[in-house]
Phi, psi and omega in degrees: 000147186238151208277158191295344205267316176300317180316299168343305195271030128294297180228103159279179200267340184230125190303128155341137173272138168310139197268358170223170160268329188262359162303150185286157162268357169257355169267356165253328213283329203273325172283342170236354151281145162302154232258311189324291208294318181294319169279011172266346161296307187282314188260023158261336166290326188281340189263322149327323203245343158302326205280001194264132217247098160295333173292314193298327180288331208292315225284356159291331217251163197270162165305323209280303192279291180345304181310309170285340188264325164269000169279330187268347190257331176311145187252106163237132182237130214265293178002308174282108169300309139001302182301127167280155207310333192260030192223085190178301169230193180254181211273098175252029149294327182261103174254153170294164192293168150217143238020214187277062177235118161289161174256349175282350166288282189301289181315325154296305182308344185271284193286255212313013166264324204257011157256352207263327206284129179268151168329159184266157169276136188269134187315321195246094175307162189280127165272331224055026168274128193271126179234161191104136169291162169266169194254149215206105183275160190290134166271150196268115155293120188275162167296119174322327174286331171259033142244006171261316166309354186247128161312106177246129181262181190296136191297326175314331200267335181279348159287283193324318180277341166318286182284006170295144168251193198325289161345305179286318202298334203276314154310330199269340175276328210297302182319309176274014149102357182261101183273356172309324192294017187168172201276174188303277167352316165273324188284337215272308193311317170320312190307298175300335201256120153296315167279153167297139187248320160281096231252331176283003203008215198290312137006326228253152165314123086067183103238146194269156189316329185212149161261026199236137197283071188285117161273183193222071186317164160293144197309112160327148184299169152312114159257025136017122158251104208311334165258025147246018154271338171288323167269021205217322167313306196302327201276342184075048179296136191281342172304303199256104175280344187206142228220086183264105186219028170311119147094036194243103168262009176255026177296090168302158226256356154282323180298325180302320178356294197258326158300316190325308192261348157281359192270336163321334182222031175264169145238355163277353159267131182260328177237176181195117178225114159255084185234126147087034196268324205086094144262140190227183203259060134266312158333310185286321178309283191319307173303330177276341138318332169285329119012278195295356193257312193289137202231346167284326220265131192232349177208128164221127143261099203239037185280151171103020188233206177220070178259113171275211192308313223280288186309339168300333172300307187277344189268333206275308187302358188245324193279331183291327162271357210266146191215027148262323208272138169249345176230133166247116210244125173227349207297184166081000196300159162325305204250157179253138202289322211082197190268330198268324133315329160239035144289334182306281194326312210279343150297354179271303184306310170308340181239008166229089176288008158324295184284097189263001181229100191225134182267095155202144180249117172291135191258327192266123159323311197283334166306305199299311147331289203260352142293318218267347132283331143309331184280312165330302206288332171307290198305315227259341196284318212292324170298337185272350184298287188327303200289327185276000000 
């Protein structure tokens, strides 16, 4: 229960003074009314202002006050660009006169002056009389020197070329060596045929030799077969010298494997192409374990695959020592090799005067130099090799 004396400091008997008079009464009045009684305010004020019959009010108000009333009610969107201006905001034209001028007056009489006013007239009419010389080009004098320069022919010959037609002129330049004037084809034909041939003369379109579609079927797959060339490694067949397993993309990547490591011990293959195999760089391992083993093997291809930095490394580092292999095919990879592989390349070609063919397109000037004088000096050791 709550006691008279707390009730007091709750609800006192005489409302708190304002701390200003021009303060509102609902922004102090609301900390000492009860929350019961204030919302039983708000909804005798809400029903007050429901009970109210807007046509009675409407049917009071002046033309002037409507007027203002539908302009403050009116809906604008200043944003839209879409919009024309006068739809964008409201009507700031109209203003009262000042002093004794209306201004809806005056603006009419100003457009309705300025439709009754006729065009000015031109002082002087267009007759269409041309003034002024007209332009008269110069005639050209010839020089002595181009009158010595022009070619005077026999009169017989200058009627024969006067009545020559396409044809004949188009043999007749082919005989006098000028083939700018027409395609390989009309000069060659001129050349061979004692009669004219070219019935179409210098002038004519290009026509291609046949109108007819030549297919070109496609390069057959590899048929390769891959575990009797893989048992043919192992066995060291002495026949089978090049090892081709170019564009075969279902080489599972233990089979590359296991070549990789049967190649350790053939001595009778000299190349070996994986170009376009999906080789990755376990692939890669393996080869350059192999690399570092093998004393036969002179071409390796491995372009076209997904070989990164790293297995590129293990390959360049193994290719640096191999004092058989002379060509090596690398370009093309998945992944980009860096900056730091192919300073590797190009130190590898410098330190291996073997190697006289390297596949690879350099992105740094400074690796791509200094291959591209290693691969020189290398070329330049084996001709001198070649000669003695």
């Amino acid at each position: 229960m709550l006691s008279r004396r707390g009730a007091r400091r709750i609800y006192p008997r005489h409302p708190p003074v304002p701390p200003c008079p021009a303060l509102p009464v609902s922004l102090w009045l609301t900390d000492w009314l009860p929350s019961s009684h204030l919302s039983t305010m708000a909804t005798q004020k809400m029903e007050q202002y429901l009970n109210i019959n807007e046509d009675e009010i409407m049917g009071k108000m002046t033309e002037e006050e409507l007027e203002r009333l539908e302009e403050e009610l009116a809906e604008m969107d200043p944003e839209n660009q879409l919009l024309p201006a006068g739809m964008r905001q409201r009507n700031q034209t109209k203003k009262s006169p000042t002093g004794p001028y209306n201004r809806d007056q005056l603006m009419g009489f100003l457009e309705k002056q300025a439709m009754e006013e006729k065009d000015r007239e031109d002082a002087i009419p267009f007759t269409g009389e041309k003034r002024g010389k007209p332009f008269v080009p110069k005639v050209h004098v010839k020089t002595n020197a181009e009158i010595e320069a022009e070619v005077i022919l026999e009169p017989e010959l200058e009627e024969a070329l006067a009545n020559a037609t396409d044809a004949e002129m188009c043999d007749i330049a082919a005989i006098l060596g000028m083939y700018t004037l027409m395609s390989n084809k009309q000069y060659y034909d001129a050349l061979g045929a004692g009669s004219i041939v070219n019935k179409e003369g210098i002038n004519s379109v290009v026509q291609p030799d046949s109108y007819e579609y030549k297919p070109y079927p496609d390069e057959p797959p590899n048929d390769t077969d891959i575990d009797e060339t893989l048992k043919k490694i192992k066995d060291n067949d002495k026949d089978l010298k090049d090892v081709n397993l170019n564009n075969i993309k279902d080489i599972p990547v233990t089979t590359l494997k296991a070549i990789a490591e049967a190649m350790k011990a053939n001595t009778h293959v000299t190349s070996l192409s994986l170009a376009a195999t999906r080789s990755n760089d376990p692939v890669a391992q393996a080869l350059a374990e192999m690399l570092s083993v093998n004393t036969a093997l002179q071409s390796l291809n491995i372009e076209s695959n997904f070989v990164s930095g790293a297995g590129m490394l293990a390959l360049v580092h193994a290719a640096r020592k191999n004092l058989s292999l002379s060509e090596f095919k690398v370009d093309n990879q998945r992944h980009l090799l860096g900056d730091a592989v192919e300073m590797q390349m190009a130190t590898m070609l410098e330190a291996n005067p073997r190697l006289v063919k390297f596949g690879y397109h350099f992105t740094q000037q400074g690796p791509r130099a200094r291959a591209a004088i290693a691969i020189t000096k290398n070329n330049d050791l084996l001709r001198q090799q070649r000669v003695q």
